[in-house]
N, C-alpha and C positions, 0 to 999 in steps of 0.2 A: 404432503399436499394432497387434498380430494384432486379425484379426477378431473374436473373443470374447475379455476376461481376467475367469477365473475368481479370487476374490478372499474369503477366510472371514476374517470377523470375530465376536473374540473376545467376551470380556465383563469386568468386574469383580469387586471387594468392597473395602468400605470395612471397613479392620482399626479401626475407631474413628472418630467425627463428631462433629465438636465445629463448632457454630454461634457463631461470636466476634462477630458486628455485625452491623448492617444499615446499606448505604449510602442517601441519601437518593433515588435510585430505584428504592430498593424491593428492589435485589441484596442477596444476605447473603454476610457474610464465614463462610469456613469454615476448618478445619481438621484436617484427616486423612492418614492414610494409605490410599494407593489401591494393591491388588494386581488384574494382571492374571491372566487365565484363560483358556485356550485354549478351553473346554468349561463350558458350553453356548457355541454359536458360530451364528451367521450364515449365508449363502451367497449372493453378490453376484453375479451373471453381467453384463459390461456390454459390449454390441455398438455398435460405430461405426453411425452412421446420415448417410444423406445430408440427410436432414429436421433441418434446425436445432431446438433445445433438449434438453431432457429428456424424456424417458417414462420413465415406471414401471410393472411387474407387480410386485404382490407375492402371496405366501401367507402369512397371511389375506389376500384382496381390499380389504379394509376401512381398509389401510396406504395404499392407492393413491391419497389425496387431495393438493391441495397442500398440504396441512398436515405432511406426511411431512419429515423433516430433510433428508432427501438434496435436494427441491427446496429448500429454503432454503441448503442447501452450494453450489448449482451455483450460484443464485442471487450468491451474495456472494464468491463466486470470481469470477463473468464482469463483475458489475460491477468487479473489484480492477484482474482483468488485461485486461479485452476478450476473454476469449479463452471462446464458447459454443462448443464442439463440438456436434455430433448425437448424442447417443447413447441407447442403450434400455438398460434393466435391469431384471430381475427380479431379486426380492430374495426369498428363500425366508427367513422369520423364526423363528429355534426358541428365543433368547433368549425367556425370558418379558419381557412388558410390563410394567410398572407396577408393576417386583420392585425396584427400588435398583441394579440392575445395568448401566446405562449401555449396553444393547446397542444404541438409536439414535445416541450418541453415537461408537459403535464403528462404524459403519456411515456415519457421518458424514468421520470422522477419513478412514478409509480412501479413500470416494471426493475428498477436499481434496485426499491424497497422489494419487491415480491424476492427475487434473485436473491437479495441477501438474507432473507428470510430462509428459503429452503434453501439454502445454503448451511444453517446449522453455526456448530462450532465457529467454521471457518469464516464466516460473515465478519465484516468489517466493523469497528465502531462508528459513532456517527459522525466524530469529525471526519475520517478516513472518507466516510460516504460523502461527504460533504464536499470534501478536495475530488473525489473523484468525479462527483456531479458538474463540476465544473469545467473539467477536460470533455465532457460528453456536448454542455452548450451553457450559454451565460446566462439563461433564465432556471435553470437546472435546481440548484441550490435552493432557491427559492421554494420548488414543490415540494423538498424534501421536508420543509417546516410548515408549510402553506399555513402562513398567516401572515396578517397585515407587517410589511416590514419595511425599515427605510436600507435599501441595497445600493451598496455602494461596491467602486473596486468593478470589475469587470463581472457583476453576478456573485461573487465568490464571497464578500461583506454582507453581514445579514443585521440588523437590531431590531426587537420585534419595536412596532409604534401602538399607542394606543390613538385612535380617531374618535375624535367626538363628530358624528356622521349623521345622527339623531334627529327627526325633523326632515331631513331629505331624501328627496324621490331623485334615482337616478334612473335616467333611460341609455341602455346602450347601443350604437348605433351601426350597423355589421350594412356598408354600401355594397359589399358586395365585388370589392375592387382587390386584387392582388398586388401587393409592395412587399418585395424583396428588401428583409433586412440588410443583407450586404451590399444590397443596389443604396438603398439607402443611406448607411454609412459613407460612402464614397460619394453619393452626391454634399452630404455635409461637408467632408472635409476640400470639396472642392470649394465650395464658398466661405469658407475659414482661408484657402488660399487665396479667394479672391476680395476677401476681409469685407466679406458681404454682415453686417449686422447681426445677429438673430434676435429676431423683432417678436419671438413668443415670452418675452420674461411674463408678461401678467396673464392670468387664468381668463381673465375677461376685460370688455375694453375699460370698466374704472378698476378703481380699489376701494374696499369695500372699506364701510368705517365699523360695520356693524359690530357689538362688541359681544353677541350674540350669536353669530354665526357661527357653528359646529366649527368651521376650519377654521378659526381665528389664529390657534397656535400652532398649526401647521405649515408646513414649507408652501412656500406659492407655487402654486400646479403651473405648471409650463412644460414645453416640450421641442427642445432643440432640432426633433425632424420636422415641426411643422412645415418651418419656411421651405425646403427644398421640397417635400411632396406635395404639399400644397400646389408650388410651381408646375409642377409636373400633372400634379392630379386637382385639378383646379372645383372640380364638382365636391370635389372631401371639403374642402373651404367652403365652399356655399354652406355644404350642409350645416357647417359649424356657424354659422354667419345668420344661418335660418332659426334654429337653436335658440341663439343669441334673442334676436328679434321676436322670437314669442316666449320669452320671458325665464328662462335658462340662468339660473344667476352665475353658471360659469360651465364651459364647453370646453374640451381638451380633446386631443387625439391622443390616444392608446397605443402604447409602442411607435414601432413604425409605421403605425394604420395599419389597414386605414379605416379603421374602426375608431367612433368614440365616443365620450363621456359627458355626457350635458347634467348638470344639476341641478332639481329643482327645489323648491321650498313651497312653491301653489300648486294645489293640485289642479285647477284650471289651467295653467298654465303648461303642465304638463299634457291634458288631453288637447289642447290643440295645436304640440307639438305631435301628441302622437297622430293628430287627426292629417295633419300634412305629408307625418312620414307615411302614413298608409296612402293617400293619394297619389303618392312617387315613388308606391312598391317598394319602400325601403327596410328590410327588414330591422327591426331589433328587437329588446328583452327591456323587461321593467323591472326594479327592483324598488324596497320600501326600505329605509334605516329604521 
């Protein structure tokens, strides 16, 4: 390994969430489509060190606890293989937190890959990394292939998909708001106990006949946290609601938010989505298929 490897990690969105089971510790079964995203991204800097373990800098400081995934990755790699390098890292964070976006999982992946790189000989194969990415966190697996995939099983089922995405503009929409995936979970399963509906099965409010449409043979994008953070976070609904109404031919929240995904097909339509989100200081990113 040179003395510094510089190293950006990407982020996600989930085209669709569907919560299928819950295993009896508490894991839940999923179902989705996961697309990668170069942008918003990460920035890793990792120095060999003579001092045995890990250190961390990050930007926020407030990343820098042992609670941060990257010590839990070093962690369950050196128990795997024996093998603790020295090393220091700063981690510059521009992923939003607490958006649905999987950016510590993405930060995660990458250093398992570095690790078992200069690891040598002793490095794992990739199913091995694969099982192990998954004891680390449920979005984990995913970065080690980062491609368009349908994941099922708690993160740990991978198939790649191909999308016909062609023709649409998506805008990603980062409000800005913190949702705890575990808080999250446990408000779902509380309205499964109270046999509350879940009223996100359709991506938008019709169904589309178009037979034209890139997503045609695609699973219908829906997202089983809507209904309870929505409740909760009731401005993340607006937004998708705002979306909707300037011409969005379908709007989803990304993970557990509260971040998310409006698609468009007019490009008017999309500048005076964006022209609204700028007047409500609402960050997001644009992309082109």
């Amino acid at each position: 390994m040179a003395k510094q490897v510089s190293l950006k990690t990407g982020c996600k969105v989930n085209l669709g969430l569907r919560i299928t089971g819950v295993r009896k510790d508490g894991y839940h079964y999923i179902d989705s489509i996961f697309y990668p995203l170069p942008r918003p991204c990460d920035h890793i800097d990792i120095l060999r060190s003579n001092k045995p373990g890990l250190r961390i800098k990050c930007c926020p400081p407030e990343l820098e606890g042992t609670q941060n995934i990257l010590h839990k990755t070093y962690d369950i790699f050196a128990q795997s293989t024996n093998f603790s390098p020295g090393l220091k890292v700063f981690l510059q964070k521009n992923v939003p937190i607490g958006a649905g976006l999987g950016g510590g999982s993405a930060n995660a992946a990458a250093m398992l890959l570095l690790l078992n790189r200069l690891c040598g000989s002793r490095g794992l194969p990739k199913g091995e990394l694969i099982s192990l990415a998954a004891k680390i966190g449920g979005d984990v697996p995913f970065f080690i292939h980062n491609k368009p995939s349908r994941v099922r099983g708690i993160g740990e089922t991978l198939s790649p998909v191909r999308l016909k995405l062609k023709g649409f503009k998506m805008l990603l929409i980062c409000p800005g708001i913190h949702v705890d995936t575990a808080w999250a979970y446990r408000q779902w399963d509380l309205l499964q106990k109270k046999s509350v509906t879940d009223r996100t099965h359709s991506l938008t409010s019709t169904t589309t006949n178009d037979k034209s449409s890139p997503l045609k043979d695609q699973l219908v994008l829906s997202n089983s946290f809507e209904v309870p953070v929505f409740r909760a976070f009731p401005e993340i609904g607006k937004i998708k609601t705002r979306m909707l109404e300037n011409g969005a031919a379908a709007c989803v929240m990304s993970g557990s938010g509260s971040s998310l995904i409006a698609m468009f097909r007019d490009q008017k339509d999309v500048f005076r989505a964006c022209a609204q989100l700028d007047r409500q200081s609402c960050p997001y990113f644009f992309y082109i298929f």
